[in-house]
N, C-alpha and C positions, 0 to 999 in steps of 0.2 A: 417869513421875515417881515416884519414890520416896515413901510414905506418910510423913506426919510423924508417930509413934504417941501414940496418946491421943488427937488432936484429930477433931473430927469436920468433914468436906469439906463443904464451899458449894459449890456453883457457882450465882452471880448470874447470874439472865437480864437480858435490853436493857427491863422495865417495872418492874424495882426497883435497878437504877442509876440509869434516869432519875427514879424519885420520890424519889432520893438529891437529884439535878439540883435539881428543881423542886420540892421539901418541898410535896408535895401535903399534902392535909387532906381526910380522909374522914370524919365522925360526931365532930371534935371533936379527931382525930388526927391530929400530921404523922407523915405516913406517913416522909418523906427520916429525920424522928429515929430511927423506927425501925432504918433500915438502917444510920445513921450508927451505933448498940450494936451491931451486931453487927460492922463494921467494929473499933470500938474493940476487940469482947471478943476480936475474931483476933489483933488488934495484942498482946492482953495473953495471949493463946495459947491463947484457949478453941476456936476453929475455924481452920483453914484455908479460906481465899476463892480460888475458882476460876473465871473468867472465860471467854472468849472472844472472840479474834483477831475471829470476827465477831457476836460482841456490841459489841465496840467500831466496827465499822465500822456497824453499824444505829444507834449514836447519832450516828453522824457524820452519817450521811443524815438523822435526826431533824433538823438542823441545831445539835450539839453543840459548840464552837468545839473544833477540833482542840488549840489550846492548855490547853485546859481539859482535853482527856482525855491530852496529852503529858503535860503537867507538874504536874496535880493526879489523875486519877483513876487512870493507871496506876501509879503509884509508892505513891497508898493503898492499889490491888487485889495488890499484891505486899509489901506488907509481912509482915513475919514468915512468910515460907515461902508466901507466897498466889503464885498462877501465875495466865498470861494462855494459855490453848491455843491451838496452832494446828491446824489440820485438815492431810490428808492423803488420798491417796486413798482406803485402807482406809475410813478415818471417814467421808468421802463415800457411799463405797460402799454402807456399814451404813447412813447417814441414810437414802440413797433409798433401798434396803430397807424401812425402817420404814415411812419415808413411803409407801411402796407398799402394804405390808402392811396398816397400820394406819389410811390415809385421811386422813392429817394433812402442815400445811403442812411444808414443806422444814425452816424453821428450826427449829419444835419438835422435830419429829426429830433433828436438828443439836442443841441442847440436851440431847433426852433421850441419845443416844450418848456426848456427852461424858462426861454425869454417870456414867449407867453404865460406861466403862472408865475414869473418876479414881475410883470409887465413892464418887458425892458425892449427897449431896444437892441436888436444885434448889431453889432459893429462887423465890418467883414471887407475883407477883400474880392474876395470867390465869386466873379461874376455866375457862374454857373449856379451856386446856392443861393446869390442875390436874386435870379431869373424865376427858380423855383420857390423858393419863400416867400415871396414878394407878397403874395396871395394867404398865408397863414401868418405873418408877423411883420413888423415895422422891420427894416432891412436898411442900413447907409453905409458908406466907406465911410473911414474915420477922416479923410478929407471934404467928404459932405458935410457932415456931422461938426466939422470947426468950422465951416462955413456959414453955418447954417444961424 
């Protein structure tokens, strides 16, 4: 996928779509507002949003309504130049490597690969995959990440 220049690359993991979903609230904050600015600031061209084919299938299994991710969440996660990935062998290949390498579940691996060949940033909640990736790819909460 061709770089869009100047803007800096997201890629959304499946626990800060879904507190898009569910406008959690942690210490006073909805978290979903959060991610909803950064949605906005790509729309108005500050970042590129970068997803994944199976991030969207893990909020389906969450029990996400399929209508809800056809017709409202894929068409926000591709707005203004944002992509949905698909995997391939290669990418498979590289995850169980990591996964191998570095002792970590399938799907973090699968996230941390993406971000590294879109050169994006991961967006995350997951203090625990924040701890472990740290060391293989750029890592922020999406309230670092509007701070910042």
């Amino acid at each position: 996928m061709p770089a869009i220049k100047n803007r800096l690359r997201l890629y959304l993991d499946t626990n800060v779509l879904l507190s898009l979903l569910e406008n959690e609230e942690a210490d006073g904050v909805k978290l979903g507002e959060n991610v909803a600015k950064l949605l906005k600031d790509a729309a108005e061209g500050k970042y590129q949003i970068i997803a994944s084919e199976h991030t969207v299938n893990e909020l389906l299994e969450m029990g996400v309504p399929r209508e809800y991710v056809d017709q409202v969440l894929r068409p926000m996660l591709l707005l203004n130049g944002g992509d949905l990935l698909v995997t391939n062998s290669d990418i498979i290949n590289v995850a169980l490597k990591t996964m191998r390498v570095q002792d970590i579940p399938f799907m973090e691996a699968l996230h941390i690969v993406f971000a590294q060949r879109n050169n994006a940033l991961v967006i995350t909640r997951d203090i625990t995959f924040i701890n472990r990736a740290r060391a293989l790819v750029g890592v922020m909460t999406p309230e670092e990440i509007i701070s910042f």
